[in-house]
N, C-alpha and C positions, 0 to 999 in steps of 0.2 A: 773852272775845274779845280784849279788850286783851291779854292778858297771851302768846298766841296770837300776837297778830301783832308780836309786838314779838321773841318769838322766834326768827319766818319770816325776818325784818330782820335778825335777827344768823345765818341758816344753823345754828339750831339744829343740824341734820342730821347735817352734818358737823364741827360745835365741843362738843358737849355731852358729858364727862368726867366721870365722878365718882371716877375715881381717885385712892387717894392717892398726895400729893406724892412724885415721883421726887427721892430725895438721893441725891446723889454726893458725895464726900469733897472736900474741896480737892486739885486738883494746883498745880503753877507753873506751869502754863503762861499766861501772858500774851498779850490778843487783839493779832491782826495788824492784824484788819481792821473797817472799821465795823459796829455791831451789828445784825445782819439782822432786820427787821420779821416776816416770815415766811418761812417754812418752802419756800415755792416760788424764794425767793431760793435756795437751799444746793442748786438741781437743778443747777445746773454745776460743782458742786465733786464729784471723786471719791474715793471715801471710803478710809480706810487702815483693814482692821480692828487691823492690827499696832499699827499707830501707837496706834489708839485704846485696845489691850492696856496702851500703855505710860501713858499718858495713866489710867486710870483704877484702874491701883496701887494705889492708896491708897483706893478705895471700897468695898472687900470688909468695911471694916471696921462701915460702914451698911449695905450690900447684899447679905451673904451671908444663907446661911439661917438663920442664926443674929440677926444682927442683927437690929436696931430698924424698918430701913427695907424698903420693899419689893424683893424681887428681881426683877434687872433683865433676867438673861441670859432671854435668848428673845425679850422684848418688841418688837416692831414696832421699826425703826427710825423711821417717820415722829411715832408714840407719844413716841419719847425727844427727838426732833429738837423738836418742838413746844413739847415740857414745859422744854427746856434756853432755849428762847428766851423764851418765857413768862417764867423765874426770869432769865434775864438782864436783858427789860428792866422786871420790878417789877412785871411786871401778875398774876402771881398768887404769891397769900403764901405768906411760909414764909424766914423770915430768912436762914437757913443755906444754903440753895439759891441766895438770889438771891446772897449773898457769893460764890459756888462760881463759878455760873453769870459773871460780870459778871469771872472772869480767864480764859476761855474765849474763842479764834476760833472765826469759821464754822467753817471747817477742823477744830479739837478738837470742834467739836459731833457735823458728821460724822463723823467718825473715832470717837468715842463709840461714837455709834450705831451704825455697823457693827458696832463689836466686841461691843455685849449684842445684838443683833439675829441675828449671826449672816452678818449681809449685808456682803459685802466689794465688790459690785458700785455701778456708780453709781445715783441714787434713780430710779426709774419711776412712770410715772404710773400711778395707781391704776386696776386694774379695775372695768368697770363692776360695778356691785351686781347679784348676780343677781336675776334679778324674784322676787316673791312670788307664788307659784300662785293660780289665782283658787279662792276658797270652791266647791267643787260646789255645787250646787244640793239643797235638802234633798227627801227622799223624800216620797213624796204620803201616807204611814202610817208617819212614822216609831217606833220601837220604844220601850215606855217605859223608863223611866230605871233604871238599877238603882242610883242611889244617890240620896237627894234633892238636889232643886239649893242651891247655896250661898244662904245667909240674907242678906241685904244687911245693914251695921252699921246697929242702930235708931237712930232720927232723934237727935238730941243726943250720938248713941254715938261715940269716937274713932274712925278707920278705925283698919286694922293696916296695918302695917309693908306685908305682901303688897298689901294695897288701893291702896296708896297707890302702890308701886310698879309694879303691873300695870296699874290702873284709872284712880289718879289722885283729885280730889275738885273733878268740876269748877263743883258751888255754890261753892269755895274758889278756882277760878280755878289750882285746884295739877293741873300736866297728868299724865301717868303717867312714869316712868322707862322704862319698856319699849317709849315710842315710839321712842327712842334708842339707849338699851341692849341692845334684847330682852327677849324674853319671861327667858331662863336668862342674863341678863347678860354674855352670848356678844359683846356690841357689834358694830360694824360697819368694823372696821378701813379696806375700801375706802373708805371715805366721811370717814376719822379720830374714829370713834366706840371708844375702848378698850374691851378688857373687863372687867367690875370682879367677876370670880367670885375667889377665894380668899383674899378679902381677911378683915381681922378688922372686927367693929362697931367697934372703938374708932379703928383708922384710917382708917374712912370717916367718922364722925362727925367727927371732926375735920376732914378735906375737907370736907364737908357745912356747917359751919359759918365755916371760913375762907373758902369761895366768898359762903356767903349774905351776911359782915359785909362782903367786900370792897369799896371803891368802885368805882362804874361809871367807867369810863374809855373808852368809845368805840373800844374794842376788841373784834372778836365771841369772841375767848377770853380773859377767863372770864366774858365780862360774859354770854354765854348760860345757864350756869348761875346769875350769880349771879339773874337774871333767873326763872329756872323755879324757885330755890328761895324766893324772896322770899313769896310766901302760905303759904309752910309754918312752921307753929311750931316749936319747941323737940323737944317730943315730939312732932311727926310726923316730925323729922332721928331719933331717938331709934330710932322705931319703924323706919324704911328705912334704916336701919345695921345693925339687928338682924338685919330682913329678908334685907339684903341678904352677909350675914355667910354665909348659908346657901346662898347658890348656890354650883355647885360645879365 
C-alpha cells in the first residue's frame, strides 16, 4: 500500500516510462533561454520542424536504424520534449544525453521534436483518454474452458518476466507494468505514458536499472519509476526486459 500511494503522489499515470534513454548527438547550438522545468512551459513556443531538421544533423549517427540508440522519427513530440528536458536538467541518467541536452533552448527542444515527431504545428493539449469499456457481465452457464487455466508460479517460485509485467507481485509490493504501459505495451501517449514495444532486452535493462539506482530527487519524472521499480530485484529487471523484448 505504501508503495501505491507514494506512486498516486508522483501521477504515476501520466510520468511512468520505461523507455530507453533517447540520444541525440551533440549539435552547437547554445541555449537562449532559461532551462524549462517542464514540458507545459514550451506550449507557447511554436515549433520549426525545418529548424529542428537542421539542429539534429548530426544524430543519425545514434539514431538511425542502424545505430546504437533508439529511433526517433515518429515518436510523439511530447515523448521527446519530456525526455530532452529530463537530460537537461540531470534528473534522469545517462552522461551523454545530459552533455547534449544542457547546450540545447527551449526553442531547439521544440524544434527537435517537431522534426522526429513529424509535427510541425504548435503543441496541443492532450486528448482526453478514451474510457475503458465496462467488463460485460459474465453468463448465468458459462461454457467450459477449452484450454486449462494458467498455473500461478509455486510459492518460493520466481514470477516470469510476463507475471511481473501483467500481474505484478503484490506480496512484493512490485505493482504490474501494464497498469501504465498496457497490456501489449501500446502505452498511453494522451496521458505521456510511451510505448516500450520494439525495444531489445538489453536496452531496457539497462533503463530499468539506471531508473531503479537513480536518486530520488522530488521530481515526479523519474522519481515514479524509480519508485515502482525499487522492490524489484536483479532478475525480476532481468526477467521484464526479457518479457518485454517480445511485445511487438
Amino acid at each position: 500500500m505504501q508503495t501505491r500511494e507514494r506512486l498516486s503522489r508522483f501521477l504515476l499515470p501520466g510520468l511512468l516510462a520505461l523507455g530507453a534513454p533517447v540520444v541525440l548527438a551533440q549539435t552547437a547550438t547554445s541555449p537562449t533561454t532559461t532551462p524549462a522545468t517542464t514540458d507545459s512551459a514550451l506550449a507557447a513556443l511554436t515549433p520549426s520542424a525545418a529548424r529542428g531538421e537542421t539542429l539534429s544533423g548530426g544524430c543519425a549517427g545514434c539514431h538511425a536504424p542502424t545505430g546504437r540508440a533508439p529511433v526517433l522519427k515518429g515518436q510523439p513530440a511530447p515523448q521527446i520534449r519530456t525526455a530532452l528536458l529530463a537530460f537537461r536538467a540531470k534528473t534522469r541518467p545517462n552522461g551523454t544525453m545530459q552533455n547534449v541536452a544542457s547546450r540545447l533552448s527551449d526553442q531547439d527542444i521544440v524544434d527537435i521534436a517537431a522534426f522526429y515527431s513529424g509535427d510541425s504545428s504548435a503543441p496541443a493539449a492532450a486528448p482526453a483518454p478514451t474510457p475503458v469499456p465496462a467488463t460485460p457481465p459474465p453468463t448465468t452457464e458459462p461454457a467450459p474452458p477449452t484450454t486449462p487455466p494458467a498455473t500461478p508460479p509455486a510459492t518460493g517460485a520466481a514470477p516470469t518476466g510476463e507475471t511481473l509485467y501483467q500481474v505484478g507481485a503484490a506480496a512484493r509490493g512490485v505493482i504490474a507494468c501494464a497498469v501504465c504501459h498496457g497490456e501489449t505495451g501500446a502505452g498511453a501517449e494522451a496521458v505521456g505514458v510511451p510505448a516500450i514495444t520494439g525495444r531489445t532486452a538489453a536496452s531496457v535493462l539497462e533503463q530499468l536499472r539506471a531508473y531503479k539506482s537513480g536518486p530520488v530527487t522530488g521530481i515526479p519524472y523519474p522519481d515514479a519509476m524509480h519508485i515502482a521499480l525499487a522492490p524489484m530485484t536483479d532478475a525480476d529487471l532481468n526477467a521484464v526486459a526479457a518479457y518485454v523484448a517480445t511485445l511487438k
